[in-house]
Structures are given as C-alpha cells and as structure tokens.
PyMOL Python script that loads the backbone (N, CA, C, O; Angstrom):
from pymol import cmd

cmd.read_pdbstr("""\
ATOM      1  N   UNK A   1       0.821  -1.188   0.000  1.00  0.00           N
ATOM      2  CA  UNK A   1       0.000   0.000   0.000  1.00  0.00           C
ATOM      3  C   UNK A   1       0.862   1.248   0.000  1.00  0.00           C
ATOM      4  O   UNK A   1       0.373   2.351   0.244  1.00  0.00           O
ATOM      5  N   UNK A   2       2.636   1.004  -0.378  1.00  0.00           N
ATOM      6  CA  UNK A   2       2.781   1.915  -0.612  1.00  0.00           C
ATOM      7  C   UNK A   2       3.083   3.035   0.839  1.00  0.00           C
ATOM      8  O   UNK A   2       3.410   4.200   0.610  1.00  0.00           O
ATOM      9  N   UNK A   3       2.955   2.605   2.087  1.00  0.00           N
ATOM     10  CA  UNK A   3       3.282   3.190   3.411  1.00  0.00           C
ATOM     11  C   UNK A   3       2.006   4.026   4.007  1.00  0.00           C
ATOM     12  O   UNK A   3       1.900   4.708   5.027  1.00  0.00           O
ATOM     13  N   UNK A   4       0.798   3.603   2.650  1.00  0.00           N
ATOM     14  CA  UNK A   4      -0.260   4.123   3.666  1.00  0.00           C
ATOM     15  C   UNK A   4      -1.244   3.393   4.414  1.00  0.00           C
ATOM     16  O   UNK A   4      -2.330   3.808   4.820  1.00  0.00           O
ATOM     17  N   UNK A   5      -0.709   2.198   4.551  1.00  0.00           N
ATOM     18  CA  UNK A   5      -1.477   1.100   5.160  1.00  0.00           C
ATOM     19  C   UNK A   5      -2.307   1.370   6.339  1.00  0.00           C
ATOM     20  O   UNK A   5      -3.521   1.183   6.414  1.00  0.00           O
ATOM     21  N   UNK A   6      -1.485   1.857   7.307  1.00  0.00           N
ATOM     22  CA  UNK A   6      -2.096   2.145   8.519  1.00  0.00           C
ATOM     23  C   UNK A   6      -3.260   3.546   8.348  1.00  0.00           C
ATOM     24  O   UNK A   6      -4.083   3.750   9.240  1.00  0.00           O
ATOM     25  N   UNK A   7      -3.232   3.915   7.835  1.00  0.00           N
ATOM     26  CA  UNK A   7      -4.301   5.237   7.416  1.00  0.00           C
ATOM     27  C   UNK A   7      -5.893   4.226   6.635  1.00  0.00           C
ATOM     28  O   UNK A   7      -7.098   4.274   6.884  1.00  0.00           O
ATOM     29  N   UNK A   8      -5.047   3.402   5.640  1.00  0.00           N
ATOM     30  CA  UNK A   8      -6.100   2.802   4.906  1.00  0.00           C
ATOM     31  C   UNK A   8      -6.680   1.774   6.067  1.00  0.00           C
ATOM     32  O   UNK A   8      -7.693   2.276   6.553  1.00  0.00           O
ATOM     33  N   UNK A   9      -6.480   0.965   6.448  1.00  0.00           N
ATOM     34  CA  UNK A   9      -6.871   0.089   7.491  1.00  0.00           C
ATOM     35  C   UNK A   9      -7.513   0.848   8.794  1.00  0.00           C
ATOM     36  O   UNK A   9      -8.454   0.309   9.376  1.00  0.00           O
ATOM     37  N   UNK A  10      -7.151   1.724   9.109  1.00  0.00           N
ATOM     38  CA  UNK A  10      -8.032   2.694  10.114  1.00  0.00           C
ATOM     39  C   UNK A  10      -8.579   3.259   9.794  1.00  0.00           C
ATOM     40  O   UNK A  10      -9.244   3.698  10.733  1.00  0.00           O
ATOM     41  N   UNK A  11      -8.978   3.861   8.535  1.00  0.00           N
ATOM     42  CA  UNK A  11      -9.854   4.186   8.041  1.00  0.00           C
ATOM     43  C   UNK A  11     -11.074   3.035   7.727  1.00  0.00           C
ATOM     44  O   UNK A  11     -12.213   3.279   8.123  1.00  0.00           O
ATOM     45  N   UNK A  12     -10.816   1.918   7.083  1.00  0.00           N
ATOM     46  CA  UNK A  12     -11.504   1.113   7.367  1.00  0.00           C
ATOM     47  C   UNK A  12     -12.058   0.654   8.507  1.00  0.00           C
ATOM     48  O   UNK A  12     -13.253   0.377   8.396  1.00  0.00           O
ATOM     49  N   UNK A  13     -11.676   0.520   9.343  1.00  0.00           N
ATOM     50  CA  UNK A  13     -12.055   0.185  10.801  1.00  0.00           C
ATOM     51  C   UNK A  13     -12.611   0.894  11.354  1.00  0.00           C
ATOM     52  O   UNK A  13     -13.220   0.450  12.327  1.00  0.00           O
ATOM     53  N   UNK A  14     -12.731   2.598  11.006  1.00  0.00           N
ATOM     54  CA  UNK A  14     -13.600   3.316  11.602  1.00  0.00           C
ATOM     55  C   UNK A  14     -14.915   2.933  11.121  1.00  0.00           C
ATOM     56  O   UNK A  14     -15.775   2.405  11.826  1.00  0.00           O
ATOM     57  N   UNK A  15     -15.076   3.317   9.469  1.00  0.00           N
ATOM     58  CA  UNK A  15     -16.232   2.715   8.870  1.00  0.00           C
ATOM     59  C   UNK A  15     -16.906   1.940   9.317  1.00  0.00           C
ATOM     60  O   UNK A  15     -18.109   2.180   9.421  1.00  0.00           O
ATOM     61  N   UNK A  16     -16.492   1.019   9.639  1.00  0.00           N
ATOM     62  CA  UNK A  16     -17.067  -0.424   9.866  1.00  0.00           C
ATOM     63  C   UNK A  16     -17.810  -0.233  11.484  1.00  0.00           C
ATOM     64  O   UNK A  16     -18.964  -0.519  11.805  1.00  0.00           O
ATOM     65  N   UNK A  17     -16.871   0.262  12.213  1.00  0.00           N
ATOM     66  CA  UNK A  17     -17.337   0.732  13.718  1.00  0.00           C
ATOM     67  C   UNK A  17     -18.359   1.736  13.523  1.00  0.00           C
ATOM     68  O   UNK A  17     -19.275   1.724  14.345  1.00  0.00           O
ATOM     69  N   UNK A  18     -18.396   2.783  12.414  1.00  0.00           N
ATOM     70  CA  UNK A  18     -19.772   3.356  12.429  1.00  0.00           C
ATOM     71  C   UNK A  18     -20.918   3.193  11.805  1.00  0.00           C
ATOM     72  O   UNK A  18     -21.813   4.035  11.728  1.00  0.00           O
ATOM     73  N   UNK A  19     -20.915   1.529  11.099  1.00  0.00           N
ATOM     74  CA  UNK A  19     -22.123   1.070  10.992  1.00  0.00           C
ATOM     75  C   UNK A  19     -22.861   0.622  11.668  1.00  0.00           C
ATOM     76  O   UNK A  19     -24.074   0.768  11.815  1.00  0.00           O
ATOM     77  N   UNK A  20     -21.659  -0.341  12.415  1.00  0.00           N
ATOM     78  CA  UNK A  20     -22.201  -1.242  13.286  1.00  0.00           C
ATOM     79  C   UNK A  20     -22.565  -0.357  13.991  1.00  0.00           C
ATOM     80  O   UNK A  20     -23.722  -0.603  14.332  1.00  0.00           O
ATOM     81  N   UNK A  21     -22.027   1.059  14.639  1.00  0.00           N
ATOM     82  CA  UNK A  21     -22.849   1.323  15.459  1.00  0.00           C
ATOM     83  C   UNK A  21     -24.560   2.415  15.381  1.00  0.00           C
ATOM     84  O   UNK A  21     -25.254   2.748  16.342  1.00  0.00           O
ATOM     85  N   UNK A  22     -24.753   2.678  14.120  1.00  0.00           N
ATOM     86  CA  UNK A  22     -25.927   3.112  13.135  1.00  0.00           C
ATOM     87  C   UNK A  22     -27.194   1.996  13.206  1.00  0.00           C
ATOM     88  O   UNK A  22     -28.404   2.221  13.210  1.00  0.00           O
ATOM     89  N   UNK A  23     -26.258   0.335  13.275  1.00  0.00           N
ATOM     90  CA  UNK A  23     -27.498  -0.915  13.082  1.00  0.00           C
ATOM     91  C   UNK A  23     -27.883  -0.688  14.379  1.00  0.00           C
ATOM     92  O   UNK A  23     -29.076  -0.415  14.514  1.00  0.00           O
ATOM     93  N   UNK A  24     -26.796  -0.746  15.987  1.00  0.00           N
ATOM     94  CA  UNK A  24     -27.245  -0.949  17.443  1.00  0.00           C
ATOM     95  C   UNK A  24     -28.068   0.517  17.541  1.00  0.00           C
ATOM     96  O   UNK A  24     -29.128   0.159  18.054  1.00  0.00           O
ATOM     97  N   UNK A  25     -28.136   1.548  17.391  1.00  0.00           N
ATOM     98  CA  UNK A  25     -28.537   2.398  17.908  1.00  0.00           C
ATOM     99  C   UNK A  25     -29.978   2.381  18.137  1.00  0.00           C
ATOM    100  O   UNK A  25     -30.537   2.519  19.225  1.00  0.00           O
ATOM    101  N   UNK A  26     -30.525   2.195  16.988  1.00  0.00           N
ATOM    102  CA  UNK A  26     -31.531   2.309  16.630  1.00  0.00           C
ATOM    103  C   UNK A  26     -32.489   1.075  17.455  1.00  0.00           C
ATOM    104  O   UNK A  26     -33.615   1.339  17.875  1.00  0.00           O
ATOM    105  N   UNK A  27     -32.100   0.237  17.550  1.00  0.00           N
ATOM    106  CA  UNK A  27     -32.337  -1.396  18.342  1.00  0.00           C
ATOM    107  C   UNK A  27     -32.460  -0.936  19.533  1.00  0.00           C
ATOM    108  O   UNK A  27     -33.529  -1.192  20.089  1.00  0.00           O
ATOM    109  N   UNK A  28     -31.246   0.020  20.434  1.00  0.00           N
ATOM    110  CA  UNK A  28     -31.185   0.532  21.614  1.00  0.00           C
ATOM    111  C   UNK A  28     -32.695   1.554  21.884  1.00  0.00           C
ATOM    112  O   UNK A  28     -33.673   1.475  22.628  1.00  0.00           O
ATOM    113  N   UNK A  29     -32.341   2.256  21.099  1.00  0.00           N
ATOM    114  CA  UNK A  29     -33.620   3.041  21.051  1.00  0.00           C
ATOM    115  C   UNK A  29     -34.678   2.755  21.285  1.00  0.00           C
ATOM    116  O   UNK A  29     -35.375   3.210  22.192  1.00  0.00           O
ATOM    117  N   UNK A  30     -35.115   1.502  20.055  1.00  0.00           N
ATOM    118  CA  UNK A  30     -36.391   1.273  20.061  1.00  0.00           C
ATOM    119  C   UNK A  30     -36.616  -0.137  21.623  1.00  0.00           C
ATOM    120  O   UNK A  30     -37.679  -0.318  22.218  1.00  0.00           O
ATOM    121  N   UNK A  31     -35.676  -0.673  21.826  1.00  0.00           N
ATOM    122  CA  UNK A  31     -35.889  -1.224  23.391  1.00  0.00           C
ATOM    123  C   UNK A  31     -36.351  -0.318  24.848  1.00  0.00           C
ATOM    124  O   UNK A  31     -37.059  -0.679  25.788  1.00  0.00           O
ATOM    125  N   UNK A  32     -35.475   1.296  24.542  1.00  0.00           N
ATOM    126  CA  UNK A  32     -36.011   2.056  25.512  1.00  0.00           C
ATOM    127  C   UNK A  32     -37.476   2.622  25.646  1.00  0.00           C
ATOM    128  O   UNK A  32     -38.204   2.781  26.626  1.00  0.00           O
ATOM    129  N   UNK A  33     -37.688   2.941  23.890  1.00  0.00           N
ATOM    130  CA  UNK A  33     -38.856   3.571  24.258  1.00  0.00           C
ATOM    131  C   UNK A  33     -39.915   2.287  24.358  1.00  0.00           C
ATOM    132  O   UNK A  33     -41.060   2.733  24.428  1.00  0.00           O
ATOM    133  N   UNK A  34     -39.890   1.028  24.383  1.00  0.00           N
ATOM    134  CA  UNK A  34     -40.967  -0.386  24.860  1.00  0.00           C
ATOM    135  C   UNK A  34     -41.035  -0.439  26.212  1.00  0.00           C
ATOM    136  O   UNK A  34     -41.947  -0.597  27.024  1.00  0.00           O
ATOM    137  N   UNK A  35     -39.639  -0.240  26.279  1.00  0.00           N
ATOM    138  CA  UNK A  35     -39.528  -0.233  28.282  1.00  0.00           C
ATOM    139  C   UNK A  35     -40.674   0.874  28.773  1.00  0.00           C
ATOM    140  O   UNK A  35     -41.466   0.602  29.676  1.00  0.00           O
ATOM    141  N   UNK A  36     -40.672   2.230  28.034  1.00  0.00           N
ATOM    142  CA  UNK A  36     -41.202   3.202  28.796  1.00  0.00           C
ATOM    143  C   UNK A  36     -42.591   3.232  28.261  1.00  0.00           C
ATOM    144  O   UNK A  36     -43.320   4.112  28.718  1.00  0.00           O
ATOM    145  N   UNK A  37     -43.073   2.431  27.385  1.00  0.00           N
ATOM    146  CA  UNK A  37     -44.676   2.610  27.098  1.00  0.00           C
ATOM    147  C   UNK A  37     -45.064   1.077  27.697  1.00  0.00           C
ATOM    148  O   UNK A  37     -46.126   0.578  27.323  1.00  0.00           O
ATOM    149  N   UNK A  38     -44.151   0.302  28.673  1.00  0.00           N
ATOM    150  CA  UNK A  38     -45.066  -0.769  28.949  1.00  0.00           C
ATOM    151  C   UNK A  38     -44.713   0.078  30.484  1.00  0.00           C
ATOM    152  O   UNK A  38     -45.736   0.014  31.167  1.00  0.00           O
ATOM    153  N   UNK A  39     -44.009   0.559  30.955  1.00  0.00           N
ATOM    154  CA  UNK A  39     -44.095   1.232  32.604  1.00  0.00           C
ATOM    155  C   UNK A  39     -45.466   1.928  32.300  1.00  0.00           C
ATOM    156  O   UNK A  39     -46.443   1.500  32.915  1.00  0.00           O
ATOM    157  N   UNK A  40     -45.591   2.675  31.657  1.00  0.00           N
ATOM    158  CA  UNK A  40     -46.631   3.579  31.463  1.00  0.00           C
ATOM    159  C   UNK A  40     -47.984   2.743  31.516  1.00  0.00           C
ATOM    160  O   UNK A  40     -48.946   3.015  32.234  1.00  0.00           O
ATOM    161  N   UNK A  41     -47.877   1.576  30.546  1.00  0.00           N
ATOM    162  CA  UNK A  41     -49.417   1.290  30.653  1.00  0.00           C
ATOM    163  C   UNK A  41     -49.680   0.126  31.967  1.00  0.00           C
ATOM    164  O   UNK A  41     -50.818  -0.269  32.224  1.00  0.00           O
ATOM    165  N   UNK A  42     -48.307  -0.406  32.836  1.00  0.00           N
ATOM    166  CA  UNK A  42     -48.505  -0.936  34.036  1.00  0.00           C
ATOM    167  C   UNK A  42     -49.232  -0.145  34.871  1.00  0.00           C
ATOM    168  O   UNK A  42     -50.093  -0.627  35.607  1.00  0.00           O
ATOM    169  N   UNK A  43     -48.894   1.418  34.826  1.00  0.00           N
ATOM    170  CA  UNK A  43     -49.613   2.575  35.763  1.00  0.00           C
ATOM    171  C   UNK A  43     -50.445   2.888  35.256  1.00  0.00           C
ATOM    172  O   UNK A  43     -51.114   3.566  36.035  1.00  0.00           O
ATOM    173  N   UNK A  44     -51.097   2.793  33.914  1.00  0.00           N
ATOM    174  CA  UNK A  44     -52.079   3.183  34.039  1.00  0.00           C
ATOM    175  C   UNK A  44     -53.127   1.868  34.503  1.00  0.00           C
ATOM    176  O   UNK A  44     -53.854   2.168  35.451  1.00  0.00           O
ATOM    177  N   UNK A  45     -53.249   0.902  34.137  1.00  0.00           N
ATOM    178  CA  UNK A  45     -53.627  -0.294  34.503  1.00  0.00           C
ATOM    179  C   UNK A  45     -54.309   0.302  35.976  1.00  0.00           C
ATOM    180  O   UNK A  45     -55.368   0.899  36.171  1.00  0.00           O
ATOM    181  N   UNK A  46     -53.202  -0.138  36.933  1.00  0.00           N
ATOM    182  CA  UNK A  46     -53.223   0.511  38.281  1.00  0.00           C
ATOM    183  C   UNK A  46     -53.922   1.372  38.880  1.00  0.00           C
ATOM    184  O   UNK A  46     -54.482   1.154  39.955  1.00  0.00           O
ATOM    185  N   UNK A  47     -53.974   2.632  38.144  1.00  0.00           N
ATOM    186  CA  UNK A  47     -54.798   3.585  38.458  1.00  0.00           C
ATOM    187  C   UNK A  47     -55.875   3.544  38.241  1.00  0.00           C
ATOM    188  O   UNK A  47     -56.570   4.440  38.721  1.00  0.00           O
ATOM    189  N   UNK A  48     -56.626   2.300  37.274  1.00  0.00           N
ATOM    190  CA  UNK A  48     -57.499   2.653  37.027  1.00  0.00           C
ATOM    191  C   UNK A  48     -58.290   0.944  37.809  1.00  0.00           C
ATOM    192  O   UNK A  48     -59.297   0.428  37.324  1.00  0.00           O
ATOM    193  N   UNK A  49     -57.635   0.439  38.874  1.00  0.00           N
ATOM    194  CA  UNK A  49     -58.140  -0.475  39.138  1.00  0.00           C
ATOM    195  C   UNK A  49     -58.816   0.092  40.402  1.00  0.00           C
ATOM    196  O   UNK A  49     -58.062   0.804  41.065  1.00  0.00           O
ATOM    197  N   UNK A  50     -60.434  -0.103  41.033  1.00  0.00           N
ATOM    198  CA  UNK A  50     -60.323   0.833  42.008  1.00  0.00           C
ATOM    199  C   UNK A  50     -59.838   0.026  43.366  1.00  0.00           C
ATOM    200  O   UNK A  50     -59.317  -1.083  43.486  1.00  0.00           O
ATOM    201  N   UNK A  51     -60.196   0.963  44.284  1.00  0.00           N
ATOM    202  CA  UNK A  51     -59.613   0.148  45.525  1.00  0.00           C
ATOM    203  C   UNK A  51     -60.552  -0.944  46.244  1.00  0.00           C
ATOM    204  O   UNK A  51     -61.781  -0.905  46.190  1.00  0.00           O
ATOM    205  N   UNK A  52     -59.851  -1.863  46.884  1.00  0.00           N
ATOM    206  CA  UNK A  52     -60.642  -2.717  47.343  1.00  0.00           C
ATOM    207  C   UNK A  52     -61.356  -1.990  48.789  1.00  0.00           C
ATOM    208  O   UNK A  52     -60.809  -1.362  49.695  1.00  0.00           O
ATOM    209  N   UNK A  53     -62.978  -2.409  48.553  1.00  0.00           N
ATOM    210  CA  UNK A  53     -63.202  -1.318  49.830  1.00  0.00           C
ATOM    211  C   UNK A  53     -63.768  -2.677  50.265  1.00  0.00           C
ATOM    212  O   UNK A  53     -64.211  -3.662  49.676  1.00  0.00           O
ATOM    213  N   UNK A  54     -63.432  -2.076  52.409  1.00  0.00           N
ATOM    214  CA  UNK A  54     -63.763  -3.018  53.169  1.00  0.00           C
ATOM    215  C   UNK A  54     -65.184  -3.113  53.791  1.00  0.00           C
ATOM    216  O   UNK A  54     -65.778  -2.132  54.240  1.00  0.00           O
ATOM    217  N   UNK A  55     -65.566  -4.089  53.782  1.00  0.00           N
ATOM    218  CA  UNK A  55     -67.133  -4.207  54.676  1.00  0.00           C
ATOM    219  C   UNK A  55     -67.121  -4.433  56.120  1.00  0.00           C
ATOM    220  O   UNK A  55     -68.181  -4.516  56.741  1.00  0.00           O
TER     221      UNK A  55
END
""", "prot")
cmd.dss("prot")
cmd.show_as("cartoon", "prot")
cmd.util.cbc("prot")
cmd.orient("prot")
C-alpha cells in the first residue's frame, strides 16, 4: 500500500465501527422507548383499578 497502510486500514475500521454502530442504535432506542410505554401502561392499569373497599 505503498506506506499508507495504517491510514487505509483505520480508516476502514472506523467505517465499519460506524455502521455497526448506526445498526445498534436504533435497536437501543427502540428497546427504551418499549420499556417506557409498557411502565406507562402498568400505571395506568393501576390507576385505574379501584380500591378494594372493606365491609
């Protein structure tokens, strides 16, 4: 390569590290926002169960 090997190969390696991290992001993402619309509909659940009243 001529002595630019290490430029070409790290350059490659960045690439590659910023796909892979373009595919996880999005995966990450969409796991957080499931987490926070199933908390949400646990409480609402909840709130809307009424209370047990005593006799």
């Amino acid at each position: 390569m001529g002595g630019h090997g290490v430029y070409v190969w790290s350059a490659y390696g960045l690439s590659l590290a910023a796909l892979i991290g373009l595919g996880i992001w999005p995966l990450a993402s969409l796991r957080a926002i499931v987490r926070r619309a199933r908390a949400r509909g646990r409480a609402g659940l909840q709130a809307e169960q009424p209370a047990p009243e005593s006799e």
